[in-house]
C-alpha positions in Angstrom: 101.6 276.3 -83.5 102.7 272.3 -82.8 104.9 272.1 -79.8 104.6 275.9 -78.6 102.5 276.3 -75.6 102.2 278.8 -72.9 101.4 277.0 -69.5 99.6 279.3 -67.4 100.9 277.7 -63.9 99.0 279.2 -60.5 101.5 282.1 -58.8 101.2 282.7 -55.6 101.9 285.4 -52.9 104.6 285.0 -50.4 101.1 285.2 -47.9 99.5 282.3 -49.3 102.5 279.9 -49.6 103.4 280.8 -45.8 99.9 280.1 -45.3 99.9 276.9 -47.2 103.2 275.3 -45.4 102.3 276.9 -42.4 105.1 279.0 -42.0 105.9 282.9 -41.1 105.7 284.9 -44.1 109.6 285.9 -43.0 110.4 282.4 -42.9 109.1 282.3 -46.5 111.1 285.1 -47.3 114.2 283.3 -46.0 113.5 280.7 -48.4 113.2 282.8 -51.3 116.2 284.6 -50.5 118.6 281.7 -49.8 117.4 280.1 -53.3 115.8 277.4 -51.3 112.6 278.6 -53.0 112.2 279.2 -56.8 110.1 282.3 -57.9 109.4 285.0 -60.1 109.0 288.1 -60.7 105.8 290.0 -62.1 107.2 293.7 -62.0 108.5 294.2 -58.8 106.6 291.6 -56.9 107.6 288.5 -56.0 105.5 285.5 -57.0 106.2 281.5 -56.5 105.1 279.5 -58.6 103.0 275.9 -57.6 105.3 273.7 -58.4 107.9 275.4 -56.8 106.2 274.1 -53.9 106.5 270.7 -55.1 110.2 271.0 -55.4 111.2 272.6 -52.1 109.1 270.2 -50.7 110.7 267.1 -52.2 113.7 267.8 -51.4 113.5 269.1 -47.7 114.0 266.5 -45.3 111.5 265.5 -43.2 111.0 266.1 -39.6 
């Protein structure tokens, strides 16, 4: 199975990444709805995964 791999990345709750930037969890939800946030979904909950976090980060300007 060269080449095929199945990365297990860290999801995370719209609680703990509005806890981890610091932000409302309706702020967070903002995010996620505008697109400004990439996640997923695992049945009907919404999950974001860690690098996700990396990207909306990276590309938000700073204050």
């Amino acid at each position: 199975m060269d080449g095929i791999r199945s990365p297990m990345e860290p999801l995370l709750t719209v609680d703990q990444v509005a806890a981890y930037l610091h932000l409302s969890r309706t702020t967070v939800y903002r995010l996620v709805w505008s697109g400004s946030l990439r996640t997923v979904k695992v049945g009907s909950r919404i999950r974001v995964p860690e690098s996700a976090i990396a990207e909306y980060l990276a590309k938000e300007p700073r204050a």
